[in-house]
N, CA, C and O atoms as a GROMACS GRO file, in nm:
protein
  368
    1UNK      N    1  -4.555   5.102  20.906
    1UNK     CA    2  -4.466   5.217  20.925
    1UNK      C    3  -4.398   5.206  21.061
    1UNK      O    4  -4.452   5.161  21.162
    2UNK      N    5  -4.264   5.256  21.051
    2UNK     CA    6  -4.184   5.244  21.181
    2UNK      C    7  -4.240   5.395  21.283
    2UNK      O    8  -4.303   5.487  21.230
    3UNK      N    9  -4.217   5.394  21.377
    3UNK     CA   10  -4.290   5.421  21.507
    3UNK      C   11  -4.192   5.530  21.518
    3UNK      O   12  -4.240   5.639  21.487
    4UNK      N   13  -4.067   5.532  21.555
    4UNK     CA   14  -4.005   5.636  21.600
    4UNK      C   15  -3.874   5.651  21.493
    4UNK      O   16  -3.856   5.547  21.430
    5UNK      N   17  -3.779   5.760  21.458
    5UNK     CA   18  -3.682   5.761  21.428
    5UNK      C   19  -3.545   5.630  21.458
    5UNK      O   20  -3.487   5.560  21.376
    6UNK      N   21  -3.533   5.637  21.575
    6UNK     CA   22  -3.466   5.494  21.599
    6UNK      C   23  -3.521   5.370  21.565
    6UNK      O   24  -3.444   5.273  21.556
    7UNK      N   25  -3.650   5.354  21.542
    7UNK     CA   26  -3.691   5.189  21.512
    7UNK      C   27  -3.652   5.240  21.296
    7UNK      O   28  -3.604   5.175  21.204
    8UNK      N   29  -3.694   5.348  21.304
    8UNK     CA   30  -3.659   5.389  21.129
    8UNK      C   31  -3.555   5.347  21.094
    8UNK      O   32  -3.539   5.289  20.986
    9UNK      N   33  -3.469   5.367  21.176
    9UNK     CA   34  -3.285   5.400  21.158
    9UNK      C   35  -3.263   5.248  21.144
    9UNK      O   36  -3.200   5.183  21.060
   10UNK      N   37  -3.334   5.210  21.250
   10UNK     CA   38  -3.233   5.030  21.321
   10UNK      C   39  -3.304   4.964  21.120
   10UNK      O   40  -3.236   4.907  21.034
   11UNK      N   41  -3.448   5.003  21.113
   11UNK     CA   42  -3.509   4.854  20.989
   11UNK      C   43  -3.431   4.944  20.871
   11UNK      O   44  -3.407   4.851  20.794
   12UNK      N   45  -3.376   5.062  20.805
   12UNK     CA   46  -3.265   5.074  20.733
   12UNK      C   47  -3.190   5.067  20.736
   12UNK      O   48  -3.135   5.072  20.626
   13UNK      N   49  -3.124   5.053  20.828
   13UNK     CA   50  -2.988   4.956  20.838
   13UNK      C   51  -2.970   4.874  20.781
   13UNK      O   52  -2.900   4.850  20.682
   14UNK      N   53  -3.077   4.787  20.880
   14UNK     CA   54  -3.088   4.603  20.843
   14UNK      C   55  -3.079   4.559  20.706
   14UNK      O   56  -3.037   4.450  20.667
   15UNK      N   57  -3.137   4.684  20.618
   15UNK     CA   58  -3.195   4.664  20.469
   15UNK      C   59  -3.107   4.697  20.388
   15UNK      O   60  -3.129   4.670  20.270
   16UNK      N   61  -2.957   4.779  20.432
   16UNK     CA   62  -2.876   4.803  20.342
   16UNK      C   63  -2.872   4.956  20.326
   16UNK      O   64  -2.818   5.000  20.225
   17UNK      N   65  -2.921   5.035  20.409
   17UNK     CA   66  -2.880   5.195  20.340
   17UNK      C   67  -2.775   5.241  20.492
   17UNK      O   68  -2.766   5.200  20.608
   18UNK      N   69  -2.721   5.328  20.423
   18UNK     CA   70  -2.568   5.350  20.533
   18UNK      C   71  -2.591   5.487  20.622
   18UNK      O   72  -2.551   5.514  20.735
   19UNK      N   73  -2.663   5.559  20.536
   19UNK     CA   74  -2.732   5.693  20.623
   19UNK      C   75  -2.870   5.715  20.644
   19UNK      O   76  -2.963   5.691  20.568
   20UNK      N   77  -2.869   5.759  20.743
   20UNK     CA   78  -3.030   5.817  20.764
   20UNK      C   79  -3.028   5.952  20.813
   20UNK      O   80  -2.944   5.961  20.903
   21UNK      N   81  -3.081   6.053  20.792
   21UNK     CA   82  -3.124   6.161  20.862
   21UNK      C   83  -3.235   6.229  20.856
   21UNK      O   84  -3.308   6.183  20.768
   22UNK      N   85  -3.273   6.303  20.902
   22UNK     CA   86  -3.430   6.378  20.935
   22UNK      C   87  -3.427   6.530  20.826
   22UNK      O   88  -3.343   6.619  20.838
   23UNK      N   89  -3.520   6.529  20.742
   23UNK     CA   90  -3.503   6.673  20.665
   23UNK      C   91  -3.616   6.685  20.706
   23UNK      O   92  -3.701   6.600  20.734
   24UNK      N   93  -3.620   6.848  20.710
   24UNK     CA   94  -3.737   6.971  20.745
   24UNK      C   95  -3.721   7.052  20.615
   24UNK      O   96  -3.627   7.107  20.559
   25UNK      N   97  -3.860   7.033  20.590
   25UNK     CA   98  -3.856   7.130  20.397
   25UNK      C   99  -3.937   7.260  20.503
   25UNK      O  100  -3.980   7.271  20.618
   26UNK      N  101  -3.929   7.312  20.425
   26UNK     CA  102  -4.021   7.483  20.431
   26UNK      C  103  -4.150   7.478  20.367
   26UNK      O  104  -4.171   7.417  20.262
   27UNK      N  105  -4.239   7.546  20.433
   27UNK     CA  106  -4.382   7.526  20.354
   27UNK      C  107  -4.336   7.616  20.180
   27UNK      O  108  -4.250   7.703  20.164
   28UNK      N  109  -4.428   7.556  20.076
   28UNK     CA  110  -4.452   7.568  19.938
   28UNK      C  111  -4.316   7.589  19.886
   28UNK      O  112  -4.292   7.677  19.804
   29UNK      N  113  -4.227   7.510  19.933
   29UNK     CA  114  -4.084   7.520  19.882
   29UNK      C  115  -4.078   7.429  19.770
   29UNK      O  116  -4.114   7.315  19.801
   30UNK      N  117  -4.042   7.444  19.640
   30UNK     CA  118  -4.046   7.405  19.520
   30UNK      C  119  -3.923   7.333  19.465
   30UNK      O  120  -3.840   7.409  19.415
   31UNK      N  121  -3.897   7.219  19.464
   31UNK     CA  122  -3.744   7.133  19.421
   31UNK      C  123  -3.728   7.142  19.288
   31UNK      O  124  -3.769   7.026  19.280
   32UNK      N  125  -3.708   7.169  19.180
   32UNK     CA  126  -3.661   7.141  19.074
   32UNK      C  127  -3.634   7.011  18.988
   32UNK      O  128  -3.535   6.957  19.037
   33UNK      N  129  -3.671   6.952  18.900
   33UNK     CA  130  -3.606   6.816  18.870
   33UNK      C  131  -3.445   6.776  18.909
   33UNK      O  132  -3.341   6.838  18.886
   34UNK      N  133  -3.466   6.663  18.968
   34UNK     CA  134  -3.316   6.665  18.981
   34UNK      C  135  -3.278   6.545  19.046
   34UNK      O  136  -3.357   6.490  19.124
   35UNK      N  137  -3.138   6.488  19.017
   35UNK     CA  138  -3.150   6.281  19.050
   35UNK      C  139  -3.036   6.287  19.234
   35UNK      O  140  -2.992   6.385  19.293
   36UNK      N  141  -3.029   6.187  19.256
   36UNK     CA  142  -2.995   6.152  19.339
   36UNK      C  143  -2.837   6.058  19.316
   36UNK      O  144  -2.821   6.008  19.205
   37UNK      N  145  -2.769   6.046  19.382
   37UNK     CA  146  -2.651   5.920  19.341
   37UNK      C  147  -2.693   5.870  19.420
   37UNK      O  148  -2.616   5.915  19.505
   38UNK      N  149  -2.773   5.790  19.489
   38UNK     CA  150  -2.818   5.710  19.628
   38UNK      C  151  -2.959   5.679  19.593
   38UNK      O  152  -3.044   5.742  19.530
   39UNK      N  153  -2.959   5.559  19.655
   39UNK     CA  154  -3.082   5.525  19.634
   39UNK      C  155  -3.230   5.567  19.771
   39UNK      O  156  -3.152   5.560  19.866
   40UNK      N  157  -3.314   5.588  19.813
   40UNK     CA  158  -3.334   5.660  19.884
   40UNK      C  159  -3.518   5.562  19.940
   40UNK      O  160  -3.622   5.549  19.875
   41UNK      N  161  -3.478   5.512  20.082
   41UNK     CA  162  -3.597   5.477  20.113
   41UNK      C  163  -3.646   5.571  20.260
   41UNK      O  164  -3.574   5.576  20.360
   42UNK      N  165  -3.809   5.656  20.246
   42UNK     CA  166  -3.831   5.740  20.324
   42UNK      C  167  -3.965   5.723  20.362
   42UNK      O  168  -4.028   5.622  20.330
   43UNK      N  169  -4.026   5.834  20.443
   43UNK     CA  170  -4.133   5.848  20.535
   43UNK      C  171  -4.144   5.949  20.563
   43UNK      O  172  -4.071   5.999  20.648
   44UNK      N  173  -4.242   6.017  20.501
   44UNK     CA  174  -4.310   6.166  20.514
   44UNK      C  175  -4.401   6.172  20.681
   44UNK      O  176  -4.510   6.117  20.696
   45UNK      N  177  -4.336   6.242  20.785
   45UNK     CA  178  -4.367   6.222  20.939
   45UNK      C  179  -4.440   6.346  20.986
   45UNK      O  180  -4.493   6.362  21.096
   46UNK      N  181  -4.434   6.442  20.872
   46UNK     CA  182  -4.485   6.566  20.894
   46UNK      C  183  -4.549   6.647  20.791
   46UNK      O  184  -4.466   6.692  20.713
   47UNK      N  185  -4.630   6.669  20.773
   47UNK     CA  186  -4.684   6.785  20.634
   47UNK      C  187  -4.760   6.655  20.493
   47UNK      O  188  -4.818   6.547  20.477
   48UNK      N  189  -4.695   6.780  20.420
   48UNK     CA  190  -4.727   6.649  20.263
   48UNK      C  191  -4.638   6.723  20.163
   48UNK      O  192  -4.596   6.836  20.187
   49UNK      N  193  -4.616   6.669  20.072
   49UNK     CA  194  -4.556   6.676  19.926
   49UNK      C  195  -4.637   6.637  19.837
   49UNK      O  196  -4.736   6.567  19.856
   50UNK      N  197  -4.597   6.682  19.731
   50UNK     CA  198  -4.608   6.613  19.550
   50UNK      C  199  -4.447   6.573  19.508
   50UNK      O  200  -4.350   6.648  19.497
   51UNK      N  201  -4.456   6.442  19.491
   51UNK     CA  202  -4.333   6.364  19.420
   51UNK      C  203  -4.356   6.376  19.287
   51UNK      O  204  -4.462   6.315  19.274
   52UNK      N  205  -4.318   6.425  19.156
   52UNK     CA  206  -4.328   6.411  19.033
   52UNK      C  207  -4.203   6.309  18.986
   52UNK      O  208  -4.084   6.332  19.005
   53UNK      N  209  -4.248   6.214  18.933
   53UNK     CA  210  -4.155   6.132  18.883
   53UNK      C  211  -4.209   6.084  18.703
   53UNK      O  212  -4.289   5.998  18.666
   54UNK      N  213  -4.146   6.158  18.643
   54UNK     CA  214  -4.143   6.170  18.505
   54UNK      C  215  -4.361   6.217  18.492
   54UNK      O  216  -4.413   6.305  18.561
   55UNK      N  217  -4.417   6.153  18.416
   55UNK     CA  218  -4.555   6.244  18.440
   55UNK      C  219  -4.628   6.196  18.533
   55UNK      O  220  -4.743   6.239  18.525
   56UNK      N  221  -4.607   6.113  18.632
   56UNK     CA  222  -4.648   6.056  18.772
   56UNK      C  223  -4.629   6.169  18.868
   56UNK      O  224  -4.518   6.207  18.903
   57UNK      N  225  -4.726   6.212  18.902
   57UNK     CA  226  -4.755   6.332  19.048
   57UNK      C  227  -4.822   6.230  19.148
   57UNK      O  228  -4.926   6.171  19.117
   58UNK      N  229  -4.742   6.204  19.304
   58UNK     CA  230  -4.788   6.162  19.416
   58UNK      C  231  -4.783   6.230  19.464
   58UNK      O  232  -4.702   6.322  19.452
   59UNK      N  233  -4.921   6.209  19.591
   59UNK     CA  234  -4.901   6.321  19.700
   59UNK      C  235  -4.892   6.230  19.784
   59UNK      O  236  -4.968   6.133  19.775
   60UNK      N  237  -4.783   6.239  19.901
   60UNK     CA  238  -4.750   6.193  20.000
   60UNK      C  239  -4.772   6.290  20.107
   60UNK      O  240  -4.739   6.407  20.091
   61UNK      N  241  -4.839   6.238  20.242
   61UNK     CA  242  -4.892   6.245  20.386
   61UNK      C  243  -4.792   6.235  20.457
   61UNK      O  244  -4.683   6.191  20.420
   62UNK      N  245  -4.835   6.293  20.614
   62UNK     CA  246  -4.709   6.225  20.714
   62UNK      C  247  -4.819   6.063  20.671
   62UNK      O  248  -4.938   6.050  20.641
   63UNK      N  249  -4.702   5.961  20.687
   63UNK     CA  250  -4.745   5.827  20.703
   63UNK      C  251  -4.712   5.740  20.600
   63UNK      O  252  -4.683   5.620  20.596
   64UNK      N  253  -4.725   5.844  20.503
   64UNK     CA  254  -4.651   5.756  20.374
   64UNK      C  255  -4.507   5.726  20.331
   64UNK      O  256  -4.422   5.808  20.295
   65UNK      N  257  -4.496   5.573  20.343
   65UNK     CA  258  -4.378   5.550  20.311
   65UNK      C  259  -4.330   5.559  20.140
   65UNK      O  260  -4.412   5.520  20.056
   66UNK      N  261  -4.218   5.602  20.103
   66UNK     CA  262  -4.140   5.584  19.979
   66UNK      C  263  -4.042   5.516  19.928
   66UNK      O  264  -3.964   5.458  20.003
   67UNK      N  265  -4.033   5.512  19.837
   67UNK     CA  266  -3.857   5.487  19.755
   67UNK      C  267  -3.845   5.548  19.633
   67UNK      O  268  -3.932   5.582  19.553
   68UNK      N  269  -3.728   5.559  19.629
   68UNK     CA  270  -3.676   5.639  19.512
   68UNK      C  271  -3.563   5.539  19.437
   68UNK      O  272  -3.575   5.437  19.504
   69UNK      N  273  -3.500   5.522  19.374
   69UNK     CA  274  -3.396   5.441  19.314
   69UNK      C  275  -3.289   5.528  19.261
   69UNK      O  276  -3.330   5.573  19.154
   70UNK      N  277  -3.163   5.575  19.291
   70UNK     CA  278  -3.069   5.636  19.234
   70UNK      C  279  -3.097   5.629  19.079
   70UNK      O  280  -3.130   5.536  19.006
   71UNK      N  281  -3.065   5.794  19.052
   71UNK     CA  282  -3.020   5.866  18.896
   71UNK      C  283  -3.204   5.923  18.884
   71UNK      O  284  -3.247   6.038  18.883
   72UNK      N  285  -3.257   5.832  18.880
   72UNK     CA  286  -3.404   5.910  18.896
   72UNK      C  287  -3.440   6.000  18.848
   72UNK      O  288  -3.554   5.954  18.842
   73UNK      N  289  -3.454   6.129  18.787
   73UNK     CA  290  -3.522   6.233  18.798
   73UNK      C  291  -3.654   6.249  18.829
   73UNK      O  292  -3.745   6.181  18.782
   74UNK      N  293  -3.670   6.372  18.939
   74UNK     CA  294  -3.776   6.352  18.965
   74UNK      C  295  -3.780   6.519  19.068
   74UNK      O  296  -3.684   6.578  19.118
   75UNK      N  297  -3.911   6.553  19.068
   75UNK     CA  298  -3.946   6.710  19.139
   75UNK      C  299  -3.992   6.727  19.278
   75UNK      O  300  -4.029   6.616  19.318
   76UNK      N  301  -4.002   6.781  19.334
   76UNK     CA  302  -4.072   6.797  19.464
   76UNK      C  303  -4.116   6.949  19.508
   76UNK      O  304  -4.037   7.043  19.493
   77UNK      N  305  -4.259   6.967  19.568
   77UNK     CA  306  -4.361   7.055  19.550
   77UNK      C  307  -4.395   7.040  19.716
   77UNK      O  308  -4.465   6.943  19.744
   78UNK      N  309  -4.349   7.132  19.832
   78UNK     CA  310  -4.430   7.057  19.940
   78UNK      C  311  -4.530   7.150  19.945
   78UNK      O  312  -4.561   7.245  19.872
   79UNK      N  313  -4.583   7.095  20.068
   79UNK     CA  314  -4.781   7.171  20.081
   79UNK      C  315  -4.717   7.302  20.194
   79UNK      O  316  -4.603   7.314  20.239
   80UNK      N  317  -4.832   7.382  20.214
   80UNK     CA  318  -4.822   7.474  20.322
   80UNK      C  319  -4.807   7.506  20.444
   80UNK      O  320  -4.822   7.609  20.509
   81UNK      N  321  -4.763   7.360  20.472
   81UNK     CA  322  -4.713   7.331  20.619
   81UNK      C  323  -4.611   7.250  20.613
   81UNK      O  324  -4.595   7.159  20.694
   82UNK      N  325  -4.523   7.278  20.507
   82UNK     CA  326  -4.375   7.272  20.445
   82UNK      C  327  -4.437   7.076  20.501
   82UNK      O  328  -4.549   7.027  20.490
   83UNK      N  329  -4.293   7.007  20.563
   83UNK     CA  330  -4.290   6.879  20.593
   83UNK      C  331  -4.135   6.850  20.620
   83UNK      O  332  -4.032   6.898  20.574
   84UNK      N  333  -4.174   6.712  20.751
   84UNK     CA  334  -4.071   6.666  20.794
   84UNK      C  335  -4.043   6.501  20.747
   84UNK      O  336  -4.105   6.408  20.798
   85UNK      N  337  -3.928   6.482  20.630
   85UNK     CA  338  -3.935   6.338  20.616
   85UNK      C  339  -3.791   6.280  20.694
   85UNK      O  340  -3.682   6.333  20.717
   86UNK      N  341  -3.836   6.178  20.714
   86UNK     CA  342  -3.679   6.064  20.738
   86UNK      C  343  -3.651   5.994  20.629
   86UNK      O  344  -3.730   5.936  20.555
   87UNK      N  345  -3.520   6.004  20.622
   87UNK     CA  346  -3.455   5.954  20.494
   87UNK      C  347  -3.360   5.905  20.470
   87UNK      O  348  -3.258   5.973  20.482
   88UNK      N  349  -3.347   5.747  20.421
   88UNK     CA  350  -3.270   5.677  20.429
   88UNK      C  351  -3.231   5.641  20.349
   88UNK      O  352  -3.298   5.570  20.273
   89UNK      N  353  -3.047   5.685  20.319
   89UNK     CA  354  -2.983   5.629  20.175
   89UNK      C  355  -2.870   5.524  20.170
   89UNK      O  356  -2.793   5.479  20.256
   90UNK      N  357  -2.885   5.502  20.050
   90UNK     CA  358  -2.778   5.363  20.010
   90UNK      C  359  -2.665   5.452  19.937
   90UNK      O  360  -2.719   5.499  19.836
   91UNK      N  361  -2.589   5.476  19.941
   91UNK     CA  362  -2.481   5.489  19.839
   91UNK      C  363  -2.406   5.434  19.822
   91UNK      O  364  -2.358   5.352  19.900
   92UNK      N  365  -2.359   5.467  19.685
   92UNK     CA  366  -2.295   5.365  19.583
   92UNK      C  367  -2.155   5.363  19.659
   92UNK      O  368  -2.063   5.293  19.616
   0.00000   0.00000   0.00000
């Protein structure tokens, strides 16, 4: 796992995604199914989630890295100390 936001930013770059930015969810804030046009590689730095991706439920930690692949459907459930991920996309 990358160390700070800038070492995050610089190894998605390198890898091909064009944005990065920092989201702050709200504790027990509930996402809805729903896809992405971007493909999406991240790092949960704060709190935790549940990723539902079709009947696959992950729970992701600060520490855990992800990916997602554009069109996707997929839900998100965070825990009670909401969470802060970095998130880095490719778009088409």
């Amino acid at each position: 796992m990358t160390t700070t936001f800038e070492e995050f930013t610089a190894v998605s770059v390198e890898e091909g995604f064009d944005e990065v930015l920092v989201r702050e969810w709200e504790p027990l804030r509930v996402v809805d199914t729903h896809t992405h046009p971007f493909d999406v590689s991240a790092v949960v730095v704060r709190g935790e989630f549940n990723l539902t991706v079709g009947e696959k439920v992950i729970t992701l930690k600060a520490g855990d890295p992800f990916r997602l692949a554009r069109d996707i459907p997929h839900a998100e459930h965070y825990g009670p100390e909401g969470a802060t991920v970095w998130v880095a996309r490719a778009n088409p």
